[in-house]
C-alpha positions, 0 to 999 in steps of 0.5 A: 480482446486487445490487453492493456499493458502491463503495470507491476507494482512494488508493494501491496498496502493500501496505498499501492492497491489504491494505484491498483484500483485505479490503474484497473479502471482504466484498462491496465494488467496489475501484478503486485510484488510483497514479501512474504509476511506483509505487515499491512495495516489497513489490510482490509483494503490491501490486496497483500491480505491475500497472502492471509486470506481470501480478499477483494477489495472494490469488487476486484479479486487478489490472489497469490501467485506461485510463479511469474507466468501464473501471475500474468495468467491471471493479470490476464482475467482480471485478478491482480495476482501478487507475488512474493519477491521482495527484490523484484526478481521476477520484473525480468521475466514479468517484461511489463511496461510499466514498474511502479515502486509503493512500498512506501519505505521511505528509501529506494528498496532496490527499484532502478529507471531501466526496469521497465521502458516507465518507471514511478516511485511514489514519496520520498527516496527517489530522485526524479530522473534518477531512479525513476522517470517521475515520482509522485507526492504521498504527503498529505496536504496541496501536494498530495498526488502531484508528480514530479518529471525532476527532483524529489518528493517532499522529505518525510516529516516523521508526523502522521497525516491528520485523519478527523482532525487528529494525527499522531494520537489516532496510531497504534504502536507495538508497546512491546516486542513479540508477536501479535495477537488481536483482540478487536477488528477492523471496523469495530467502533472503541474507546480510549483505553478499549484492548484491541490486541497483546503481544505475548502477554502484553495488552495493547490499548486504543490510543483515541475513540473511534473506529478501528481502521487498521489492525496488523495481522495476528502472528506478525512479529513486531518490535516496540514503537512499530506501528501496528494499528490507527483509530478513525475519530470518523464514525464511518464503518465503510471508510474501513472498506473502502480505497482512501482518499489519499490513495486514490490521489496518489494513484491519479497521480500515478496514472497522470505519469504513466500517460505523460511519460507515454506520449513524450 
């Protein structure tokens, strides 16, 4: 059986295995690169969650990979492997086609145009034709998803996208430093005020009523502000579950780059 090429991404938070999904509908290999205590929120749908626990997200398997040739081993079966090298060392030895930066830091962390024979970086940081051969938009709104061949993404406003009509109330911030512990999950419906976690002693309270949507690892260190959780005002339990709508946006974004850039 002929094997698709190779697609390495940066970053496994949701956004990222949102491209994944997307790039292993249509026939692509995905190995995924994290650092070693991702601090993902919507992990329930994060293929980062599998250096936790064992994870799945779509009916597609996740699981860490030790060394560059497991990884490919099983990119090569159907599972996206990801690798703990938050620099991307092992891009050298992986060799793929394709390199696509979503860590979503808002900065370039390190990723460079001839890395990989394509090149994408997804929101702001990157300079289209500079750093990468295109950038795609990951700010809500007209331009979620559109790709840029030159130039940069839309700077970064600093205000969380809006979700059910509400934006900056719906998240969850570390109102202390330490590490965390939950006390609610994903899934779970709350209400103004409800505890869904501490940190050291320190109870942490949903922001909004809804369905908590995302919920940072237990024992993840945090600093004060940190963004450690977001409440959907949505009442739709599989919304937890399930690729997001901006996710998937971006990741046709994605593919819509890596097409274009193959044929020119």
């Amino acid at each position: 059986m002929k094997r698709g090429k190779l697609v390495v991404i940066r970053g496994g938070g949701d956004i990222a295995t949102g491209i994944a999904c997307r790039l292993k509908a249509c026939g692509f290999r995905v190995i995924m690169l994290e650092i070693e205590k991702p601090t993902v929120i919507r992990h329930t749908v994060a293929f980062a969650q599998c250096l936790f626990t064992a994870t799945a997200v779509e009916g597609i398997k996740s699981r860490p990979a030790v060394t560059a040739a497991a990884a490919l081993a099983d990119a090569d079966n159907g599972i996206v492997p990801v690798l703990v090298d938050p620099t991307g060392q092992s891009i050298r030895e992986l060799r793929p086609d394709i390199v696509v930066d979503a860590i979503l830091a808002k900065k370039n962390c390190g990723t460079f145009r001839e890395m990989a024979p394509i090149v994408i970086a997804v929101g702001p940081g990157f300079t289209a034709g500079v750093d990468a051969h295109a950038v795609v938009e990951s700010q809500r709104g007209h331009y979620l998803g559109k790709v840029y061949y030159r130039g940069e993404a839309l700077p970064n406003t600093g205000v969380p996208g809006e979700v059910g009509g509400k934006s900056g109330e719906r998240i969850i911030r570390a109102n202390a430093a330490g590490y965390f512990t939950p006390q609610a999950q994903i899934g779970d419906v709350v209400k103004v005020g409800d505890i869904v976690g501490e940190i050291e002693g320190t109870l942490v309270f949903a922001p909004l009523s809804g369905i908590l949507r995302g919920l940072i690892n237990e024992g993840i260190h945090v600093h004060t502000g940190m963004k450690i959780g977001d409440v959907d005002p949505r009442p739709v339990k599989d919304h937890c579950l399930t690729v997001s709508d901006k996710a998937r946006a971006v990741g046709g974004g994605v593919l819509e780059a890596i097409l274009a850039l193959a044929v020119d």
